[in-house]
Biopython code that builds the backbone (N, CA, C, O; Angstrom):
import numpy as np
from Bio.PDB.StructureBuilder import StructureBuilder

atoms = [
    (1, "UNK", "N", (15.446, 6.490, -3.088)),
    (1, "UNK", "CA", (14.955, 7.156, -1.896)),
    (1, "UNK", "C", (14.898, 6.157, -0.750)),
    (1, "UNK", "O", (14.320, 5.081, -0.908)),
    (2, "UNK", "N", (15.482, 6.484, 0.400)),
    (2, "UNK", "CA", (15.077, 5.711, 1.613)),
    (2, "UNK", "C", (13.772, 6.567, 2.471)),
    (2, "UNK", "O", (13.396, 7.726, 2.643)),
    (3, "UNK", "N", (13.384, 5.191, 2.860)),
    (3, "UNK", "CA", (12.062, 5.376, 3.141)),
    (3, "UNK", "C", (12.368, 5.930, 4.733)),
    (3, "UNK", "O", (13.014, 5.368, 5.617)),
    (4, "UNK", "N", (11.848, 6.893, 4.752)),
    (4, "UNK", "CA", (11.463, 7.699, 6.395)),
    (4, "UNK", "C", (10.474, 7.435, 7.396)),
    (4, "UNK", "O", (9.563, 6.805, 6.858)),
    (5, "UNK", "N", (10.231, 7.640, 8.662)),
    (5, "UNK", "CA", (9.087, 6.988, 8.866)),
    (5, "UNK", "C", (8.241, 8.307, 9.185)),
    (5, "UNK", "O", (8.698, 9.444, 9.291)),
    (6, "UNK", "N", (7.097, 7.965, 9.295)),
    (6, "UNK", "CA", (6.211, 8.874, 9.312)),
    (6, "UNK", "C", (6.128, 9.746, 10.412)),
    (6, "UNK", "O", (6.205, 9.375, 11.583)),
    (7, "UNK", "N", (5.921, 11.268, 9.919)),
    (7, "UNK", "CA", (5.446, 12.412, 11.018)),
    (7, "UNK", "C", (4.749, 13.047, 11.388)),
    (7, "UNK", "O", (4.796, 13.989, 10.597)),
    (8, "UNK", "N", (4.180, 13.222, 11.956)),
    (8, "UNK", "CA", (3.024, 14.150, 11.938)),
    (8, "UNK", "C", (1.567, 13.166, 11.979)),
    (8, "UNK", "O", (1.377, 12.127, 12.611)),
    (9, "UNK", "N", (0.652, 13.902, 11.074)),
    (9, "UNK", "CA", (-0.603, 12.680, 10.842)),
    (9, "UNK", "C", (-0.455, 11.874, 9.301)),
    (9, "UNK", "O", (-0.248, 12.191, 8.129)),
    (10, "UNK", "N", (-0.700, 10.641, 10.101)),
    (10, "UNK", "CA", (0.037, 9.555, 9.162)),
    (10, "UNK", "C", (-0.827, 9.355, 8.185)),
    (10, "UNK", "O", (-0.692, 8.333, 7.513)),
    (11, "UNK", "N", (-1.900, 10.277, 7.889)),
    (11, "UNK", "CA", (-3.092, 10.029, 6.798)),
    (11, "UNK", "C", (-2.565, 11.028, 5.668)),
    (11, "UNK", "O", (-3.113, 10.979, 4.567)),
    (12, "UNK", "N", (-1.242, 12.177, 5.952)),
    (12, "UNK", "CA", (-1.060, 13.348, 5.367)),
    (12, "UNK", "C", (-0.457, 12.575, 4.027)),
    (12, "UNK", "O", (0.437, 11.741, 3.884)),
    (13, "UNK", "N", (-1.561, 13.388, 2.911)),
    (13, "UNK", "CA", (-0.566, 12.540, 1.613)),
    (13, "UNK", "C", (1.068, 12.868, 1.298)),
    (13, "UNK", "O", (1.644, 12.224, 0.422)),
    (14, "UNK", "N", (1.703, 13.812, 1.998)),
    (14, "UNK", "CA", (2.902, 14.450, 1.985)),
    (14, "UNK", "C", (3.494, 13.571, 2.746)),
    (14, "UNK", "O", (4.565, 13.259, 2.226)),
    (15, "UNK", "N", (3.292, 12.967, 3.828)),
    (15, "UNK", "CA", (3.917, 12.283, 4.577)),
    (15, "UNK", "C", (4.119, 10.669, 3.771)),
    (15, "UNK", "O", (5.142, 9.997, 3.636)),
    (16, "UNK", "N", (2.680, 10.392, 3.319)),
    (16, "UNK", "CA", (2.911, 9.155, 2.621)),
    (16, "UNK", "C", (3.601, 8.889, 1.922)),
    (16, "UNK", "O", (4.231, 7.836, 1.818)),
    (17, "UNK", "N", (3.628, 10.417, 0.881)),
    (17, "UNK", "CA", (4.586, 10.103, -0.314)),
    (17, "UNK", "C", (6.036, 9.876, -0.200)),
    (17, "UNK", "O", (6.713, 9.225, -0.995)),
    (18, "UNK", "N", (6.655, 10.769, 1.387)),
    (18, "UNK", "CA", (7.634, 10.785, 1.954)),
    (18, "UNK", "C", (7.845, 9.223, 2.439)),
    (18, "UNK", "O", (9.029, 9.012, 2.705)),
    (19, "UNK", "N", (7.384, 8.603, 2.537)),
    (19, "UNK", "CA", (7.938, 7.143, 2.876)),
    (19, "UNK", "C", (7.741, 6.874, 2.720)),
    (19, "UNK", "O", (7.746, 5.949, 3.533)),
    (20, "UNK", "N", (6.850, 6.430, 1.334)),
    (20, "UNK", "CA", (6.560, 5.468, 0.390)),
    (20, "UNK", "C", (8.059, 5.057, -0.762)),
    (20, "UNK", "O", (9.090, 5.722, -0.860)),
    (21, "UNK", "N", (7.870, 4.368, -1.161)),
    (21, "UNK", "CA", (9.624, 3.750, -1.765)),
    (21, "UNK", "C", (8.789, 4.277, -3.123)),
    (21, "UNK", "O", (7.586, 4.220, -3.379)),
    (22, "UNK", "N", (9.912, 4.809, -3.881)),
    (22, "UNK", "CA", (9.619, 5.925, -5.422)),
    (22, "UNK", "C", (9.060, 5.069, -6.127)),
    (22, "UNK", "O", (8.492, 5.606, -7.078)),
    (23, "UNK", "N", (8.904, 3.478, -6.098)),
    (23, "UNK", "CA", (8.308, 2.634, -7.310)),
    (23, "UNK", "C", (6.790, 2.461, -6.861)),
    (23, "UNK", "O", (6.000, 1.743, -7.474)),
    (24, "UNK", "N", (6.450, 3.241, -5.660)),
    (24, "UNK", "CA", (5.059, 3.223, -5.496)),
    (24, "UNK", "C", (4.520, 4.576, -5.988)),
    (24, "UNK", "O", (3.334, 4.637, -6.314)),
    (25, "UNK", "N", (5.183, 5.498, -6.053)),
    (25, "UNK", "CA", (4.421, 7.173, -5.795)),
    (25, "UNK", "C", (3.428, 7.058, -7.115)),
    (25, "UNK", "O", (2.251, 7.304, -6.851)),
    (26, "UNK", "N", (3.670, 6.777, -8.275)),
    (26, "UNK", "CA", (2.641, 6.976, -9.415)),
    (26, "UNK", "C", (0.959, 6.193, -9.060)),
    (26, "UNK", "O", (-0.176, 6.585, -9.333)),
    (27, "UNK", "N", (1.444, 4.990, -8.367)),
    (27, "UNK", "CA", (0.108, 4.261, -8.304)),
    (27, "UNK", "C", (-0.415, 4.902, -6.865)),
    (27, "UNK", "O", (-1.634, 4.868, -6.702)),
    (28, "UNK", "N", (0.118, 5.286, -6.163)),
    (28, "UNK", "CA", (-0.294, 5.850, -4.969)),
    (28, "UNK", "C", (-0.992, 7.469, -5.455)),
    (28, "UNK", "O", (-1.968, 7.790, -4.777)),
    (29, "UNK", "N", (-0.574, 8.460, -6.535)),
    (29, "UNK", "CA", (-0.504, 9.646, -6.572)),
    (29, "UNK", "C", (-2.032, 9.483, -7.648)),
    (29, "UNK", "O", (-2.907, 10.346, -7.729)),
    (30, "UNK", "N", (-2.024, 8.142, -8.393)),
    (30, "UNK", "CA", (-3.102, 8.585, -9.348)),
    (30, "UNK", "C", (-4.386, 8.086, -8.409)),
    (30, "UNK", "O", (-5.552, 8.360, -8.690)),
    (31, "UNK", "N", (-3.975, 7.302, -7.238)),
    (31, "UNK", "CA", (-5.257, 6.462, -6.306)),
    (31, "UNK", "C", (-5.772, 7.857, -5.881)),
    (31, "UNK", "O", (-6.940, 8.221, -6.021)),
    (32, "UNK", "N", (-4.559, 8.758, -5.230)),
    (32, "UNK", "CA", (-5.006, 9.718, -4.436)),
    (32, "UNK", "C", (-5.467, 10.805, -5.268)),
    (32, "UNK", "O", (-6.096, 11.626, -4.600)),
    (33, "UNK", "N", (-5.364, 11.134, -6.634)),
    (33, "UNK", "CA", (-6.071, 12.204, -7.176)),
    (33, "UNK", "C", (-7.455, 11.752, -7.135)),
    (33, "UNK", "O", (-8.418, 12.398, -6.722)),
    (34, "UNK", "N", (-7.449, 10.567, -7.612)),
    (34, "UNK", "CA", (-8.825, 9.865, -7.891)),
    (34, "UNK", "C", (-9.837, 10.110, -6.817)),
    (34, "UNK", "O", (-11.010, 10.483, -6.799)),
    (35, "UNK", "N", (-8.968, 9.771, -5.953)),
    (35, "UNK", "CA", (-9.973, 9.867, -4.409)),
    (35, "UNK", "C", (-10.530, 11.362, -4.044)),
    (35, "UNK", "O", (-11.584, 11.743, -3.535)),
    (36, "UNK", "N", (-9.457, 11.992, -4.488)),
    (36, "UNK", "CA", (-9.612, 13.742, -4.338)),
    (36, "UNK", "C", (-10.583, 14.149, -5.053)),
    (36, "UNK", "O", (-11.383, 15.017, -4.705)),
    (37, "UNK", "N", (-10.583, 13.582, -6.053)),
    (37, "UNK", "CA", (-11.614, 14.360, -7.028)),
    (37, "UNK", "C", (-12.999, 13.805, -7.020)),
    (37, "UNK", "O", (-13.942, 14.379, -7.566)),
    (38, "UNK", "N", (-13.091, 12.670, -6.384)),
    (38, "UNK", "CA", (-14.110, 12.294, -6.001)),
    (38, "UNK", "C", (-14.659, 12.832, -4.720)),
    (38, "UNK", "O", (-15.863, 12.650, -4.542)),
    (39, "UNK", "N", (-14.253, 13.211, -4.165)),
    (39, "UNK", "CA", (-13.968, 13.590, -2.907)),
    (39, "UNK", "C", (-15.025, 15.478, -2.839)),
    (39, "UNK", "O", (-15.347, 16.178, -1.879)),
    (40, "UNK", "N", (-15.225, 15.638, -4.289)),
    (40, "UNK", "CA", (-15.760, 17.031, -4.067)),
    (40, "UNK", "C", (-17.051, 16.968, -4.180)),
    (40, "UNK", "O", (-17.630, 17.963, -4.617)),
    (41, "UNK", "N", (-17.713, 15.943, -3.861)),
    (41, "UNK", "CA", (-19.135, 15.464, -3.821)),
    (41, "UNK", "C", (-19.349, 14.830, -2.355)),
    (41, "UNK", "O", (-19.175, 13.624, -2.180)),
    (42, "UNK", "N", (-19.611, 15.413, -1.645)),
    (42, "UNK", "CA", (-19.633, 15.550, 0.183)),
    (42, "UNK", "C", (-19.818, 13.606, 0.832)),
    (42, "UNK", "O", (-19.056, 13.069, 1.636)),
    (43, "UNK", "N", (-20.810, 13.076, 0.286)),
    (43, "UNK", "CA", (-21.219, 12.156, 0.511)),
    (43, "UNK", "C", (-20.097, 11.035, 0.278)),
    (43, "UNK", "O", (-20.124, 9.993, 0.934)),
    (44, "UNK", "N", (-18.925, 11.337, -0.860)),
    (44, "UNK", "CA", (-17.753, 10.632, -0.766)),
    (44, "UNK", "C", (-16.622, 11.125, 0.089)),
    (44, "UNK", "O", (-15.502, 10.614, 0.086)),
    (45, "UNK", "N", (-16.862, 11.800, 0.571)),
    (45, "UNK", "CA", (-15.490, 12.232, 1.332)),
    (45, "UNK", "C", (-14.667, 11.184, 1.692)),
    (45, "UNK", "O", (-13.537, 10.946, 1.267)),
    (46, "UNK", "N", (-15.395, 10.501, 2.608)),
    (46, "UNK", "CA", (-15.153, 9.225, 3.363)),
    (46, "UNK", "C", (-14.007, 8.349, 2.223)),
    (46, "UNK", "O", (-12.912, 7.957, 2.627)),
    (47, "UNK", "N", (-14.309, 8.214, 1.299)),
    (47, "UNK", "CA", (-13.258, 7.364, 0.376)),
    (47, "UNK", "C", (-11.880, 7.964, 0.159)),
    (47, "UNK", "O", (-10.903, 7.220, 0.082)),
    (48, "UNK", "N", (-11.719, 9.831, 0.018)),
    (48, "UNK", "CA", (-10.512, 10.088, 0.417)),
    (48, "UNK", "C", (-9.844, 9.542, 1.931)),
    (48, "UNK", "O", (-8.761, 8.970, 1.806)),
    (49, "UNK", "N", (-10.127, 9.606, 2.674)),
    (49, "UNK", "CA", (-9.890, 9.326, 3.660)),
    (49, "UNK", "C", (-9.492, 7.860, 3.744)),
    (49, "UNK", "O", (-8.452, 7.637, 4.364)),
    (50, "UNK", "N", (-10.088, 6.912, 3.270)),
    (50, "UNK", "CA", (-9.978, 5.628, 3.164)),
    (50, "UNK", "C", (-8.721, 5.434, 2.298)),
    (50, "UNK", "O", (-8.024, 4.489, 2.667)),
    (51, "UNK", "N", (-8.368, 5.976, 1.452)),
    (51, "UNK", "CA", (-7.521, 5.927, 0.157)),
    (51, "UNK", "C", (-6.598, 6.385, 1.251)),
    (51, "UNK", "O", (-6.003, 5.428, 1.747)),
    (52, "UNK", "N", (-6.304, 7.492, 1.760)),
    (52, "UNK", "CA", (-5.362, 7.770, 2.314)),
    (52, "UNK", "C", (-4.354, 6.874, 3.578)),
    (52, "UNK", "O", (-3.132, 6.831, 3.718)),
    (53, "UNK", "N", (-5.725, 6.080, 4.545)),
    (53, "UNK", "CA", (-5.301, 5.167, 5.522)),
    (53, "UNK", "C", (-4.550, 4.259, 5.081)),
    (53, "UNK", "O", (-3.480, 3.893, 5.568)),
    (54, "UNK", "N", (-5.292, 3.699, 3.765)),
    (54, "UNK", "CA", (-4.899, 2.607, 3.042)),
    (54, "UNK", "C", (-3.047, 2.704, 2.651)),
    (54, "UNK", "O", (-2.137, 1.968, 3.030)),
    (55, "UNK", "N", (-3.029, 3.621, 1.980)),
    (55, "UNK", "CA", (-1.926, 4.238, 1.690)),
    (55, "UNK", "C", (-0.904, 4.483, 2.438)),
    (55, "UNK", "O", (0.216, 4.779, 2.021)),
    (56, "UNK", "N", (-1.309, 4.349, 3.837)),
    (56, "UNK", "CA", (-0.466, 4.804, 4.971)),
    (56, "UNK", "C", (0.130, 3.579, 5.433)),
    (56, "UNK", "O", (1.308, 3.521, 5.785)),
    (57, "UNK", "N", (-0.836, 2.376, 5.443)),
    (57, "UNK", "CA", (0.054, 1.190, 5.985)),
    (57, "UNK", "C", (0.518, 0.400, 5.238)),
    (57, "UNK", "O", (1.236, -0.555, 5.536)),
    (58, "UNK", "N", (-0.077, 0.923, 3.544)),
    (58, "UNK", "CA", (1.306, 0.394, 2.296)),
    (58, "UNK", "C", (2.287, 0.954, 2.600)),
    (58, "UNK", "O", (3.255, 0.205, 2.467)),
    (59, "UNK", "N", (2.636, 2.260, 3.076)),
    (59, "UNK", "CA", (4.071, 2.814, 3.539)),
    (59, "UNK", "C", (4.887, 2.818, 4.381)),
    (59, "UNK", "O", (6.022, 3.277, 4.509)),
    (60, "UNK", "N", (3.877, 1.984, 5.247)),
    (60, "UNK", "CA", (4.622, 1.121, 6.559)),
    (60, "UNK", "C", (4.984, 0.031, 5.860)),
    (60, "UNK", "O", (6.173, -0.249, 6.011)),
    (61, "UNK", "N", (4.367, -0.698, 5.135)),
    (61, "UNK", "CA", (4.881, -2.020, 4.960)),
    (61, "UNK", "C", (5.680, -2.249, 4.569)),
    (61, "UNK", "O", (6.526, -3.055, 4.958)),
    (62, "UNK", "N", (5.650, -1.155, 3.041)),
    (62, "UNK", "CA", (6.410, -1.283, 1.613)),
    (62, "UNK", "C", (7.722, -0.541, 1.895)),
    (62, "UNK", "O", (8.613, -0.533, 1.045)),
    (63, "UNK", "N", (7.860, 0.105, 3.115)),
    (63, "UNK", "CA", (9.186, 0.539, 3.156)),
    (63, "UNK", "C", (10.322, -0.049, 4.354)),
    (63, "UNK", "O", (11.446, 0.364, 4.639)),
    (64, "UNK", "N", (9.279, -1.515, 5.067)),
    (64, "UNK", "CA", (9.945, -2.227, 5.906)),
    (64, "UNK", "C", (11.113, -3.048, 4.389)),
    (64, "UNK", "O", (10.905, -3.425, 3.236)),
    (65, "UNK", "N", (12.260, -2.975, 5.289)),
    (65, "UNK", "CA", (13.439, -3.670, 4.748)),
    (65, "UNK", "C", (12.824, -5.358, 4.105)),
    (65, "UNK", "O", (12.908, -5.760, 2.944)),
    (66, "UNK", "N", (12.271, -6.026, 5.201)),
    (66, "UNK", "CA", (12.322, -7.182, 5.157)),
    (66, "UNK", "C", (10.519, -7.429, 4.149)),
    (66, "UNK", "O", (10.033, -8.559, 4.193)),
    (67, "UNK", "N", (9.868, -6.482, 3.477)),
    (67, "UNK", "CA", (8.328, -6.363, 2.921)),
    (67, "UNK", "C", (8.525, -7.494, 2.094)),
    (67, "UNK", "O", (8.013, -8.574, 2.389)),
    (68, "UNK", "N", (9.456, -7.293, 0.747)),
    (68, "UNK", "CA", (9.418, -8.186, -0.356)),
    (68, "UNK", "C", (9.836, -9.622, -0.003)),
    (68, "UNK", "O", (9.507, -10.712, -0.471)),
    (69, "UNK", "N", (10.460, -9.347, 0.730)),
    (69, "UNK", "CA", (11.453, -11.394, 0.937)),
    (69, "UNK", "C", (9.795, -12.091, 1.307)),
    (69, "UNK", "O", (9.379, -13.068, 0.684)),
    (70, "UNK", "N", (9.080, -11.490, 2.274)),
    (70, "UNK", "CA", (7.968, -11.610, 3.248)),
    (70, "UNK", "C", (6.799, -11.808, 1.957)),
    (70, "UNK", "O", (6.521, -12.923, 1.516)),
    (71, "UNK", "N", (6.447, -11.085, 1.665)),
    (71, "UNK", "CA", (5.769, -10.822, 0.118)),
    (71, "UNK", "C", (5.976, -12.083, -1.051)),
    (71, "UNK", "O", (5.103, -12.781, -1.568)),
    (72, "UNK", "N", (7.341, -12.100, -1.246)),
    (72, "UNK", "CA", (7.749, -13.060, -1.836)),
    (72, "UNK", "C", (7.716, -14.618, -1.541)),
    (72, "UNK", "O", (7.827, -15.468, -2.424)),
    (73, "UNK", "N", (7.525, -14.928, 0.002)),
    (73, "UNK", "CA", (7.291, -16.079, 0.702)),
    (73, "UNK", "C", (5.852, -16.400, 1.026)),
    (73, "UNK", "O", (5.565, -17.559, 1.327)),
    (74, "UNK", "N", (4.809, -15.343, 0.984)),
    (74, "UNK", "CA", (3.251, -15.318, 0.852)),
    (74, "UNK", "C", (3.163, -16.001, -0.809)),
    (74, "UNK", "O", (2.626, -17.102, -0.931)),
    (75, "UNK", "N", (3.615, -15.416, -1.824)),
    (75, "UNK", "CA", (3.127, -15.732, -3.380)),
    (75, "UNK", "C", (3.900, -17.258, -3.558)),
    (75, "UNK", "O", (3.636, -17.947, -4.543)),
    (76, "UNK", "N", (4.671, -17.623, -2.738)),
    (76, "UNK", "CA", (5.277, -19.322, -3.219)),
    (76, "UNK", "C", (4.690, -20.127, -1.939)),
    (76, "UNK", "O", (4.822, -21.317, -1.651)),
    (77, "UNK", "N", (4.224, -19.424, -1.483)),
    (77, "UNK", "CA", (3.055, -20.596, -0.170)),
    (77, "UNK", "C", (4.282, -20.762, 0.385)),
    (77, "UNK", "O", (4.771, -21.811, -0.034)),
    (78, "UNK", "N", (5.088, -20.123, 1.236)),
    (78, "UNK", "CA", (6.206, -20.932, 1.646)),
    (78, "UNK", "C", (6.190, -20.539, 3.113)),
    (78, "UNK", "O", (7.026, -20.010, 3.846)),
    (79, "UNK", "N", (4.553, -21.120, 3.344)),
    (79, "UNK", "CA", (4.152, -20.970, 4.723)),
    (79, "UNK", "C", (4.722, -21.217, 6.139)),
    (79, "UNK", "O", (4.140, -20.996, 7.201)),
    (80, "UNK", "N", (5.963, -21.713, 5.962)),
    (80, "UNK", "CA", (6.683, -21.951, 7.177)),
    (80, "UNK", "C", (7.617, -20.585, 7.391)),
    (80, "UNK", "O", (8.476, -20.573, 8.273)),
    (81, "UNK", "N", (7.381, -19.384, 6.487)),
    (81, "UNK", "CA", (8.105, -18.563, 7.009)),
    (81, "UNK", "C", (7.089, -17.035, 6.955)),
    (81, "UNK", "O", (7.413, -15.892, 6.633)),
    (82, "UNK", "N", (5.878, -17.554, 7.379)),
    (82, "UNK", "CA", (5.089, -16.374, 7.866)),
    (82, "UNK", "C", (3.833, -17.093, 8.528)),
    (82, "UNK", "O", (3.520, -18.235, 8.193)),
    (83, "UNK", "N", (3.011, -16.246, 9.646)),
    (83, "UNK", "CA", (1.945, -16.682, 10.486)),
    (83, "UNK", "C", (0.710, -16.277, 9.412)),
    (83, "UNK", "O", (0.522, -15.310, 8.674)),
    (84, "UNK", "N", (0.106, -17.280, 9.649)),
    (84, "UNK", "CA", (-1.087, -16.979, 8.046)),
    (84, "UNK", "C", (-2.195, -16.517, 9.439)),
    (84, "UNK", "O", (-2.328, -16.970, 10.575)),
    (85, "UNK", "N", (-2.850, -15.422, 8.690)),
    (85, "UNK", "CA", (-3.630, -14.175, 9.477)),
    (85, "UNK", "C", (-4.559, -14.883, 10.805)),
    (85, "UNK", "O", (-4.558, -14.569, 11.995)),
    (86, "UNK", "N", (-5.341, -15.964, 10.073)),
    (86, "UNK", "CA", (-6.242, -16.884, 10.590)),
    (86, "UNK", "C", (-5.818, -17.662, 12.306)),
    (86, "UNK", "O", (-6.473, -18.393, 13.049)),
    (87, "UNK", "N", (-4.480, -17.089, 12.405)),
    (87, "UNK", "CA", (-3.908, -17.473, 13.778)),
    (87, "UNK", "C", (-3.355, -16.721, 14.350)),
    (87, "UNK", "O", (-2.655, -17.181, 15.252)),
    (88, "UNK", "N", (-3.353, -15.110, 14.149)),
    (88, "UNK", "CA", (-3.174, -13.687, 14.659)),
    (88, "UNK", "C", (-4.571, -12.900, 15.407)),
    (88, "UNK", "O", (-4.725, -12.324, 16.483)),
    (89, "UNK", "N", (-5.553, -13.230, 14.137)),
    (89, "UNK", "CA", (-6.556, -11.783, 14.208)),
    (89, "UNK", "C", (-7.704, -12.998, 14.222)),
    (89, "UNK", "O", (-8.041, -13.863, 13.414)),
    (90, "UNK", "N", (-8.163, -12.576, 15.677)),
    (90, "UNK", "CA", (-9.555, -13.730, 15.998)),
    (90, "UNK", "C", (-10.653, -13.403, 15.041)),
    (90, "UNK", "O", (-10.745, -12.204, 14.776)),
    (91, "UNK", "N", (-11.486, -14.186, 14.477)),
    (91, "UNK", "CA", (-11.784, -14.302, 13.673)),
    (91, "UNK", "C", (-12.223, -14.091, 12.160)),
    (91, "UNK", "O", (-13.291, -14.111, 11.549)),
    (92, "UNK", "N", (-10.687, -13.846, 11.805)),
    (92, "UNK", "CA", (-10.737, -14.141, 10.286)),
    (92, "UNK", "C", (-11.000, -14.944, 9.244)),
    (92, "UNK", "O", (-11.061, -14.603, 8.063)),
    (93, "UNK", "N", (-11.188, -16.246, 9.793)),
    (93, "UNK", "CA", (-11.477, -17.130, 8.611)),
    (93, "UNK", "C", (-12.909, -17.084, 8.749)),
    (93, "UNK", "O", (-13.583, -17.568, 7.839)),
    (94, "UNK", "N", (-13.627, -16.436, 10.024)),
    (94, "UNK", "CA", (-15.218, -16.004, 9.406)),
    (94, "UNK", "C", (-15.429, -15.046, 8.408)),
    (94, "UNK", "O", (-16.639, -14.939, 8.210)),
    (95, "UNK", "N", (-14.547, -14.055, 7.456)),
    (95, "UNK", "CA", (-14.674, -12.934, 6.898)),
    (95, "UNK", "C", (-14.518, -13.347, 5.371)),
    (95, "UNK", "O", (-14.877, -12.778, 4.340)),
    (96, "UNK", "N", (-13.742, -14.738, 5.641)),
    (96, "UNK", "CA", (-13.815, -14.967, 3.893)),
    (96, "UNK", "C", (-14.940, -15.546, 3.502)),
    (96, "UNK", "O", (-15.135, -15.771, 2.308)),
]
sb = StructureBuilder()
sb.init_structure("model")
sb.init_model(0)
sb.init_chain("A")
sb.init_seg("    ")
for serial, (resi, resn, name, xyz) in enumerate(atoms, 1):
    if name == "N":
        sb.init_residue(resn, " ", resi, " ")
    sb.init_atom(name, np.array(xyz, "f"), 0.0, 1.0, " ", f" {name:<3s}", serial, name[0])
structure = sb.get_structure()
């Protein structure tokens, strides 16, 4: 499957599943039942919703061409070919 980009509201699990790359849909489909079914107790709602966002910018990521090389250069520290967060997003190294 090639990955599509998203339409509509990007929280829609139909949309996610639509551009999510097929080696994600099982771990994405059992997160999102999980969340659903939790989800019928009012006070959790909020975690479907969360599950879903979450899900949405794994399907941005995971279906950019260049995710794994990128991915793959984070897990060998091979820090000269990505900006480590701590010099993007003001203050992150207060959060760890």
């Amino acid at each position: 499957m090639t990955a599509q980009p998203l339409h509509g509201s990007p929280d829609d699990p139909a949309e996610i599943l639509r551009a999510l790359p097929e080696q994600w849909h099982e771990q994405f489909l059992s997160e999102y039942h999980s969340a659903l079914e939790a989800a019928h107790e009012v006070w959790r709602f909020q975690q479907l919703r969360e599950v879903l966002h979450i899900w949405h910018l794994r399907a941005v990521a995971y279906s950019n061409p260049a995710f794994e090389e990128a991915a793959q250069a984070v897990r060998e520290n091979r820090t000269d070919e990505f900006v480590p967060a701590d010099h993007v997003l003001p203050g992150w190294a207060d959060r760890q």
